[in-house]
C-alpha positions as CSV (number, residue, x, y, z in Angstrom):
1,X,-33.9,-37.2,106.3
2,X,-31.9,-35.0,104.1
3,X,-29.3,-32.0,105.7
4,X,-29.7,-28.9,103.3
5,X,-26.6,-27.2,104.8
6,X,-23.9,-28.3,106.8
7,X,-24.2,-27.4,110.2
8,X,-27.8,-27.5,110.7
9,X,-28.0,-30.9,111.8
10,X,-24.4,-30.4,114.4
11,X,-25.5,-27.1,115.1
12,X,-22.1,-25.9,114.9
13,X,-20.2,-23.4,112.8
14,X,-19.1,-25.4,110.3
15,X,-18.5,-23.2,107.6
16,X,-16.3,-21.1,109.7
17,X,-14.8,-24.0,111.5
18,X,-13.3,-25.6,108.1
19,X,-12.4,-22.0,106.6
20,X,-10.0,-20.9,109.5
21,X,-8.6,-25.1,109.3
22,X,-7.9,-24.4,105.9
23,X,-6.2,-20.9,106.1
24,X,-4.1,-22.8,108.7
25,X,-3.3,-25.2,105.9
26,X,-2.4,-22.6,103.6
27,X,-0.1,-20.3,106.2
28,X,3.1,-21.6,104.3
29,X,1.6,-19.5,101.3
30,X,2.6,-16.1,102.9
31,X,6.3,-17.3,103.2
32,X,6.2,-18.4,99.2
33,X,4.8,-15.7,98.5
34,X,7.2,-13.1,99.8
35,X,10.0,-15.4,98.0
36,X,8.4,-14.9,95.1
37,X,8.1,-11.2,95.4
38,X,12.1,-10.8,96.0
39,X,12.5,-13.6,93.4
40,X,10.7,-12.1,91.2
41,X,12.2,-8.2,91.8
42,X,15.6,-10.2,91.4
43,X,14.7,-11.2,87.8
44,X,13.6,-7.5,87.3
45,X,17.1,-6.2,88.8
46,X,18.9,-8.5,86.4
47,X,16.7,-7.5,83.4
48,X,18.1,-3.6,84.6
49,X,21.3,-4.9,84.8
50,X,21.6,-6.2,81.5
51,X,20.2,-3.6,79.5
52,X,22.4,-0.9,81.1
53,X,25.3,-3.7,80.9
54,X,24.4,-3.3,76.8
55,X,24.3,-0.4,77.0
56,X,28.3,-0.3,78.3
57,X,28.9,-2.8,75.6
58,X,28.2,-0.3,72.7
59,X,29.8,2.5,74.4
60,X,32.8,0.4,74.6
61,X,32.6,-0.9,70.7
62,X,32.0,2.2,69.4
63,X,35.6,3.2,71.1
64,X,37.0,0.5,69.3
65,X,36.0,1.7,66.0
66,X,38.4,3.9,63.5
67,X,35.1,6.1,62.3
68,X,34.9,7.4,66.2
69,X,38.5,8.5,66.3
70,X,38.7,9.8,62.5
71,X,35.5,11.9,63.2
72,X,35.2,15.2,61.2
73,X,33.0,17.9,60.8
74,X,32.7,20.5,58.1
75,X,32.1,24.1,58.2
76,X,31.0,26.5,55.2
77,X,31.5,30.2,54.6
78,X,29.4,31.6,52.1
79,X,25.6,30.7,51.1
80,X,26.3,28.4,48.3
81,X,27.0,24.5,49.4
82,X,26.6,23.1,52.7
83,X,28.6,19.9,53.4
84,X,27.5,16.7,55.7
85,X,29.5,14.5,57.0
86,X,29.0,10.7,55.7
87,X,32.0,8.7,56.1
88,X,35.8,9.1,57.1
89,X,36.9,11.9,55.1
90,X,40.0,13.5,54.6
91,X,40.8,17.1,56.6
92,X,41.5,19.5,53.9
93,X,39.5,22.8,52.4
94,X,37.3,22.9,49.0
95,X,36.6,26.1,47.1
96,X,33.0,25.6,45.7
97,X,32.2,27.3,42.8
98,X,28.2,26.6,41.4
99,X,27.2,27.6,38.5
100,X,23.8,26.2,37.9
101,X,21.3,24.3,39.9
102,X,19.1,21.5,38.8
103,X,15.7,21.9,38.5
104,X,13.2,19.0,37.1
105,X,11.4,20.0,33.3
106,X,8.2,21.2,33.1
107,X,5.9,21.2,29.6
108,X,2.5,22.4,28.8
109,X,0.1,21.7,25.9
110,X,-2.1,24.8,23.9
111,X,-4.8,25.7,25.9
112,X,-8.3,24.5,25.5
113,X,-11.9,26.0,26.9
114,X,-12.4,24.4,29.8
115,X,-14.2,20.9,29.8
116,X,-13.6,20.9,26.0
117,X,-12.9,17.4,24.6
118,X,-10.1,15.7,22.1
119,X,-12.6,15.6,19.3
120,X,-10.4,12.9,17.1
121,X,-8.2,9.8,19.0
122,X,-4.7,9.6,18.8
123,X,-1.5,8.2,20.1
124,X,0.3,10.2,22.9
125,X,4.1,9.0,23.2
126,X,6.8,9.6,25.6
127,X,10.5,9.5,25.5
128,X,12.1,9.5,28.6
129,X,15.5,9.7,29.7
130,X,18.8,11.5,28.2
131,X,21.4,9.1,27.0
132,X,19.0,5.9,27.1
133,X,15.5,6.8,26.7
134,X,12.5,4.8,26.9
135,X,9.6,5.3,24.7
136,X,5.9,4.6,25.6
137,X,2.3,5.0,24.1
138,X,-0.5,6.4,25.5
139,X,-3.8,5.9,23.6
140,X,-6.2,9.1,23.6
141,X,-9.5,8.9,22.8
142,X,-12.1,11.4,20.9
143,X,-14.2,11.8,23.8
144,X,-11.3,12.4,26.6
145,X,-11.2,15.9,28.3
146,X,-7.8,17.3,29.4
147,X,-8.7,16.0,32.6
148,X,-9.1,12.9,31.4
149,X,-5.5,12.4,29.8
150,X,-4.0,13.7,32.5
151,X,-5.7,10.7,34.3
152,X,-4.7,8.6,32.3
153,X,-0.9,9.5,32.3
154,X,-0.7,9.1,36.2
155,X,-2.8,5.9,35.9
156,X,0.1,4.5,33.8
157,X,2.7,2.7,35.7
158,X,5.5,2.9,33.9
159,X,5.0,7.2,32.6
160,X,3.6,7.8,36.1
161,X,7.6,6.8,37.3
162,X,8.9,9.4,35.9
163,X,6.2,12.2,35.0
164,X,3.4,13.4,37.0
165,X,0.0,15.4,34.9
166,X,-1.9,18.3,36.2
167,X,-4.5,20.7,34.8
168,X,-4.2,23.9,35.0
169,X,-6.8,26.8,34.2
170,X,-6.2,30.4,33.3
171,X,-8.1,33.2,35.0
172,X,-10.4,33.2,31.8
173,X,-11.2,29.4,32.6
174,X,-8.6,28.0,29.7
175,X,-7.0,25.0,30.6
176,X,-3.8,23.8,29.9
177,X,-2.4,20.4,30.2
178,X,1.0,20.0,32.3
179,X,3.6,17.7,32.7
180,X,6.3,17.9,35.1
181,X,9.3,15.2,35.8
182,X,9.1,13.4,39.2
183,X,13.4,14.4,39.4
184,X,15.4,17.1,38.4
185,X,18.9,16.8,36.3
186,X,19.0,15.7,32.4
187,X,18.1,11.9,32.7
188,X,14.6,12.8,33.8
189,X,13.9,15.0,30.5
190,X,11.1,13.5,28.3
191,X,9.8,14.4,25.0
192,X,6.5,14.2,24.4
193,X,4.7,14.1,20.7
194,X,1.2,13.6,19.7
195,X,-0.5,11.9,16.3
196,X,-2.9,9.2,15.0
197,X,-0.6,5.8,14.9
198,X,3.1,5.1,14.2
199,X,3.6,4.6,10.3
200,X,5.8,2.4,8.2
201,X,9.3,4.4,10.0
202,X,8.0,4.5,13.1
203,X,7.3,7.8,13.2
204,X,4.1,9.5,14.8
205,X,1.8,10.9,12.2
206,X,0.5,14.3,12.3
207,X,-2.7,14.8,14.1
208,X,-2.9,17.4,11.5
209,X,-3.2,15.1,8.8
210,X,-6.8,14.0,9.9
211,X,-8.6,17.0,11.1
212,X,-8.8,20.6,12.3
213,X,-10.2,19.3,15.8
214,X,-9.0,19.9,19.6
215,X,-6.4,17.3,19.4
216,X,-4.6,19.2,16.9
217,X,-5.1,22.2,18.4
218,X,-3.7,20.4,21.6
219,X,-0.5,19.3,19.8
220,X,-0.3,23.5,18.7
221,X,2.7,24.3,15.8
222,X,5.3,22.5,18.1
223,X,3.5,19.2,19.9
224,X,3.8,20.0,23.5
225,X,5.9,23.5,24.7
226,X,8.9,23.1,27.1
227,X,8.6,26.3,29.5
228,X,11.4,25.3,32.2
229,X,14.0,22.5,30.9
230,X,15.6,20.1,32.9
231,X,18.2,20.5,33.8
232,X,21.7,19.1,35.8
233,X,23.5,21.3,38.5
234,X,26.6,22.2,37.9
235,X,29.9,23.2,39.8
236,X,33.5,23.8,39.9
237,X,35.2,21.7,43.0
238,X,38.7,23.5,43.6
239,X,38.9,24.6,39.7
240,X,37.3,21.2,38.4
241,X,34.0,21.1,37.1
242,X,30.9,18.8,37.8
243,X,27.6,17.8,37.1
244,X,24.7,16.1,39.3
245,X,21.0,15.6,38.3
246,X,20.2,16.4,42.0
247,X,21.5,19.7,44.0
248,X,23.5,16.6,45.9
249,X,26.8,15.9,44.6
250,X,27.3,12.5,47.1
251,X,29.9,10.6,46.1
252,X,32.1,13.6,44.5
253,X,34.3,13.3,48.0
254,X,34.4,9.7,49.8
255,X,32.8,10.6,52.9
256,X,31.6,14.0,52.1
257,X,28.2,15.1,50.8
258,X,27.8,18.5,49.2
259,X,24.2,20.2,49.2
260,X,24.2,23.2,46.5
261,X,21.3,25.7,47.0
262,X,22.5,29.0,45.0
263,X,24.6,29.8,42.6
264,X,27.6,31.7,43.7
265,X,30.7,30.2,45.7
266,X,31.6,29.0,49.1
267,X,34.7,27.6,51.3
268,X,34.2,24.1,52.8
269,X,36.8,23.1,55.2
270,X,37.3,19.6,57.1
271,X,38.8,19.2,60.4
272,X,38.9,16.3,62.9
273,X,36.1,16.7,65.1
274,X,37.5,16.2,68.7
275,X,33.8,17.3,70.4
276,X,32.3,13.8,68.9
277,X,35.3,12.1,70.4
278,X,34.6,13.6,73.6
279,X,31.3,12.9,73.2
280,X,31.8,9.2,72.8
281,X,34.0,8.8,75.7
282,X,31.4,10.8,77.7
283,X,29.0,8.4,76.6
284,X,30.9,5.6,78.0
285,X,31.4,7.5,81.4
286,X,27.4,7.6,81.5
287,X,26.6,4.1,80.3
288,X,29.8,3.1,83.2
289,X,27.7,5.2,85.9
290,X,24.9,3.9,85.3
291,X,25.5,0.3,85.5
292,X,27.4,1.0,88.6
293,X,25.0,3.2,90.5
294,X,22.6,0.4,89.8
295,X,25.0,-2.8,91.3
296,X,25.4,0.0,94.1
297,X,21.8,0.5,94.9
298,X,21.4,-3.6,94.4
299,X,24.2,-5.0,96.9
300,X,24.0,-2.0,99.6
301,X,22.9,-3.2,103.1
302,X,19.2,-2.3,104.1
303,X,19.1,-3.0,107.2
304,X,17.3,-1.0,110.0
305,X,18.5,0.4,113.0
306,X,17.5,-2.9,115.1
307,X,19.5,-5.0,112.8
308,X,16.3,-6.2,110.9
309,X,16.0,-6.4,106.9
310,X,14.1,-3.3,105.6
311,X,12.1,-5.4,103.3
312,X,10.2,-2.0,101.8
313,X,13.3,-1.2,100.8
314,X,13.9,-4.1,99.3
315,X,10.9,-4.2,96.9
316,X,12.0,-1.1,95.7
317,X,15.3,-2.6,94.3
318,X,17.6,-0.9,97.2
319,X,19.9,-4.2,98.5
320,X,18.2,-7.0,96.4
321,X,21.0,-8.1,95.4
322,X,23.3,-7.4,98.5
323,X,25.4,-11.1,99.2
324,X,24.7,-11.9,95.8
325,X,28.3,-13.2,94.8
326,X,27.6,-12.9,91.5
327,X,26.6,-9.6,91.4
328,X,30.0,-8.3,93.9
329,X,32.1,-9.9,91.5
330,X,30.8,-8.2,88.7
331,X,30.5,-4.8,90.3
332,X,34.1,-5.4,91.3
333,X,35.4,-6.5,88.2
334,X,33.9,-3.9,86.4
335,X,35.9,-1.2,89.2
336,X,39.2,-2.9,89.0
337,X,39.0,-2.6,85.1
338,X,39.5,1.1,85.4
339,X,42.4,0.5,87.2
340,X,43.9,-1.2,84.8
341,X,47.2,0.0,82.7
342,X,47.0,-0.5,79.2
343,X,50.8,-1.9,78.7
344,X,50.2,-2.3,75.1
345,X,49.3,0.6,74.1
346,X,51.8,3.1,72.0
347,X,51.0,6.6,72.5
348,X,52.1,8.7,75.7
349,X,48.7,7.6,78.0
350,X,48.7,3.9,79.5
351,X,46.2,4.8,82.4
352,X,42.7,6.5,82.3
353,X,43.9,8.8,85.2
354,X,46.6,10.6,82.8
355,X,44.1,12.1,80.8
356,X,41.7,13.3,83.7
357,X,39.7,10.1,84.0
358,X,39.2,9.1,87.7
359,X,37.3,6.9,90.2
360,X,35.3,8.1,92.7
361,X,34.6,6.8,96.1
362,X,31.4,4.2,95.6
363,X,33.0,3.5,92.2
364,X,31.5,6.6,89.8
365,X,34.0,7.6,87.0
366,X,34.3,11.4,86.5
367,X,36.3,13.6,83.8
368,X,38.4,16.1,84.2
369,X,37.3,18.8,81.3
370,X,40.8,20.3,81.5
371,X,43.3,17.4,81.4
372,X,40.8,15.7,78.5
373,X,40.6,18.9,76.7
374,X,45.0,18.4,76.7
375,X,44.7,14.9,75.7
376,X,42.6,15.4,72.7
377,X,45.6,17.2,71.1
378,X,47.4,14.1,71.1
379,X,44.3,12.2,69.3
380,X,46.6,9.2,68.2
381,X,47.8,8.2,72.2
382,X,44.7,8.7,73.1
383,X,43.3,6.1,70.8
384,X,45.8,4.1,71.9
385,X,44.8,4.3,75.3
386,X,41.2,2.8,74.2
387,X,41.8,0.3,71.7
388,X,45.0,-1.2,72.2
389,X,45.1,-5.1,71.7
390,X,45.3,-7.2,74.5
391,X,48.0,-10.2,74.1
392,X,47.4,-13.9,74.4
393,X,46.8,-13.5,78.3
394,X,44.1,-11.0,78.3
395,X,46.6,-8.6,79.3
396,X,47.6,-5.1,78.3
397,X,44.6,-4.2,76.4
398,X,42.9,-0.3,76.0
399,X,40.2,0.4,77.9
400,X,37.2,0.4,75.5
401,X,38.9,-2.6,74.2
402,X,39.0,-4.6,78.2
403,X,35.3,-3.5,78.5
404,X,34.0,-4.8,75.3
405,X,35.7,-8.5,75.5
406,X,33.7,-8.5,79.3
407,X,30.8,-7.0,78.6
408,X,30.3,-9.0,75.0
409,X,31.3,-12.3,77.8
410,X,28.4,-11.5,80.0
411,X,25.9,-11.0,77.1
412,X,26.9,-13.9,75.4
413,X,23.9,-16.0,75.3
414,X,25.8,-18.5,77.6
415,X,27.0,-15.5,79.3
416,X,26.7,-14.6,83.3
417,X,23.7,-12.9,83.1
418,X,21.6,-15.0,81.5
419,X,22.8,-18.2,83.3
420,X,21.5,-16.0,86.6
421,X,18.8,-15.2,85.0
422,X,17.7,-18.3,84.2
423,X,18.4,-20.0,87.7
424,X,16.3,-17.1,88.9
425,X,13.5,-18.1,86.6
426,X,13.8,-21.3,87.7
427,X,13.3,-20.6,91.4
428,X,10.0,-18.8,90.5
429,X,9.1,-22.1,88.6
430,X,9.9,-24.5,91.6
431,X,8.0,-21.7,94.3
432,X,5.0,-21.8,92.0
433,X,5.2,-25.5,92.2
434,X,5.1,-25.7,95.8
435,X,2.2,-22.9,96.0
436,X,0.4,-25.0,94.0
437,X,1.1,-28.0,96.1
438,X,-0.1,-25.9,99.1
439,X,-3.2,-24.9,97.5
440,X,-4.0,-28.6,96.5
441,X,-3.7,-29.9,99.7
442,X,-5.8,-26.9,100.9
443,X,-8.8,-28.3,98.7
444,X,-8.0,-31.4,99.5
445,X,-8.1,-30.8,103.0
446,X,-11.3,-28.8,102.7
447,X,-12.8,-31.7,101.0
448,X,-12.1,-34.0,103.3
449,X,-13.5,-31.9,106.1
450,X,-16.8,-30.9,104.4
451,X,-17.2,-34.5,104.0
452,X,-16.7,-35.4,107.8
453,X,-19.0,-32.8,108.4
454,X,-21.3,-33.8,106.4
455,X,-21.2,-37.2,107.6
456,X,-21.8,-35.5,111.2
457,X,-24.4,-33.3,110.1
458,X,-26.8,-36.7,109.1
459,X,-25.5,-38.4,112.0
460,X,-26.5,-35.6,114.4
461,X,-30.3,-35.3,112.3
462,X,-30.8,-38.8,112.8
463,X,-30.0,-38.8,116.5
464,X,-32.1,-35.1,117.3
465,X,-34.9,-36.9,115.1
466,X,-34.6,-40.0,117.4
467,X,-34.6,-37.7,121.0
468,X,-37.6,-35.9,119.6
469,X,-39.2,-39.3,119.0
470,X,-38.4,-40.7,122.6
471,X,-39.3,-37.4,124.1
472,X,-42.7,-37.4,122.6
473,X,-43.4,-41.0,123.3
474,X,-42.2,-40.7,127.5
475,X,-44.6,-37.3,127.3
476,X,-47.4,-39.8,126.0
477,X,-46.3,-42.1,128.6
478,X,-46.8,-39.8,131.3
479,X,-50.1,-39.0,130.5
480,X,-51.3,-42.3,130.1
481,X,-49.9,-43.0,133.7
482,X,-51.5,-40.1,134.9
């Protein structure tokens, strides 16, 4: 006799009997679980920590560097030439003078009516260049349009590089062919001639030659009309003149690049920019806040008032880390750093305080606009101050230059953060292990139970099946008696 469901032949609850036996199995789940969580927040925290700790590393490096400290910045008076900054340049003032600005050539062909076609094939050839030129052949065909050449010029690879083709129409419907350099100075100038084949010389012959037909009309008494020539700019830099084929003179001035846009003149001076150096030492105050604000949210105690761990709190990243030794030390190393006096360095500032530079109480660096506006005068000691080298102990170095060696350490792919990071990870590994040990002897478990049940389940048909049986045979019984 077959059981189609357990607990029909027991009568008993079966299913809910072996569900609550194995959520009792699985109870160590919640624990894990929770481990996790914080494990897994932990991982998260250091993740923060290390990007912000990056963060402080390039703040630090970029205090180490001679471009910060040699920063400059250039101002113009009058309309003529603007200057950028692109290197280290020396401080000084240029008298700009420009006399002529480049500009790219543009030629046109004789007009035609519109949609009118070569009528005889030809060779169209361009030179290109000024000093070296290159030459190249374009074959035109009786049948082409103006449309159609001009196709085929910016179809061609190597004329298409340097010259672009449009057609242009007149307000009586003419067209014209154009042909404009890609650049402006004198190395993008072409030449452009037209005729039936190159002859014994090398020369181009003379559409004109073969017939009285568009193509010569195209080629007009001249070959192809040069309305606005290319041309190089020009200027005079403190008496001494100059040429560029773009309105950019770049390399005229190591570290200076001079934009021309009218002609007429103009003054550009240099002068140390002390506003970018402030900017870069604010930008290590920042990245230095930030890190710390974070190790202080991380390590600060969460408990309640009844002395119990706030563990809401503790999701949200506030006291994660708190009695994580590793994290103290580096939130302390990172405070006793600014305390630091930097022995070796030669200027009149060994300590961060002498030019305005304080920690608070919890650890937050502030500036004091006044005292770093005076230190900025002495640009050299303050340098100093940053970037001095440590010795062979460790000892005496600048700030920027403490913070970099510590921070590049804890980066390092060997480095403190990633070694934490990586025992983290493997905590998460060995809790999933054990959740999944929990689980399988959950199934397991259930299994087993389902199974006894089962066993039970026939067991208690059989028997029911058999007390029917012995029922209905001492009711026959009876009735025979009676």
């Amino acid at each position: 006799m077959g059981v189609s469901s357990v607990g029909i032949g027991s009568g008993l609850k079966v299913d809910e009997i072996v569900s609550q036996l194995v959520e009792l199995e699985k109870k160590p789940l919640e624990t894990l679980q929770s481990k996790a969580e914080i494990i897994s927040a932990k991982i998260s925290s250091y993740g923060q920590i290390k990007s912000l700790m990056d963060d402080l590393n390039t703040a630090a490096r970029d205090l180490t560097l001679d471009r910060t400290w040699g920063a400059s910045k250039v101002s113009s008076s009058g309309s003529a030439a603007t200057g950028a900054m692109t290197g280290l340049a020396a401080a000084g003032s240029y008298n700009i003078n420009v006399l002529q600005l480049a500009q790219s050539q543009t030629s046109v062909t004789a007009k035609l009516a519109k949609g009118a076609t070569m009528d005889v094939s030809g060779v169209m050839r361009f030179k290109i260049g000024n000093l070296e030129t290159k030459t190249f052949d374009l074959t035109i065909n009786a049948s082409d349009s103006l449309q159609n050449v001009a196709d085929k010029i910016n179809g061609d690879t190597n004329i298409s590089k340097s010259v672009v083709a449009t057609v242009i129409k007149d307000s009586s419907g003419k067209e014209q062919l154009m042909i404009r350099s890609r650049e402006t100075g004198l190395d993008s100038k072409f030449e452009v001639s037209l005729g039936s084949g190159v002859d014994a010389n090398g020369d181009l012959e003379a559409f004109g030659a073969l017939d009285t037909g568009n193509l010569v009309t195209l080629a007009g008494a001249g070959g192809v009309t040069t309305t606005q020539a290319a041309k190089n700019a020009e200027m005079e830099l403190n008496g001494v003149k100059l040429e560029s084929n773009t309105n950019t003179f770049a390399e005229t001035i190591p570290g200076l690049s001079i934009s021309v846009s009218a002609v007429g003149t103009s003054l550009l001076t240099i002068a140390p920019d002390k506003d970018a150096v402030q900017a870069s030492i604010q930008k290590f105050v920042d990245a230095y806040n930030a890190v710390n604000d974070l190790l202080s949210q991380s390590t600060k105690s969460v408990r309640t008032a009844d002395g119990k761990t706030d563990d809401a709190a503790i999701k949200d990243g506030s006291g994660l880390l708190q009695g994580d030794s590793s994290t103290v030390s580096l939130q302390n190393s990172l405070r006793m750093m600014l305390q630091r006096v930097s022995s070796n360095a030669t200027g009149a500032y060994t300590r961060l305080s002498e030019v305005g530079m304080q920690m608070q109480q919890g650890g937050k660096l502030t500036v004091d606009t006044e005292k770093m506006t005076a230190a900025l005068k002495d640009v050299d000691s303050l340098k100093s101050l940053f970037t001095a080298k440590a010795d062979a102990q460790g000892a005496g170095g600048g700030v920027a230059t403490n913070y970099k060696t510590f921070t590049d350490e804890l980066l390092a792919w060997e480095g403190t953060l990633n070694n934490k990071t990586d025992a983290l990870q493997k905590q998460l590994d060995n809790n999933g292990d054990q959740q999944d040990k929990v689980n399988a002897r959950a199934s397991t478990l259930e299994t087993r139970l389902r199974a006894q049940y089962s066993a039970l389940d026939v067991k208690m048909a059989s028997l029911n099946a058999l007390d029917s049986y012995v029922s209905q045979m001492v009711t026959t019984w009876n009735k025979s008696s009676d």
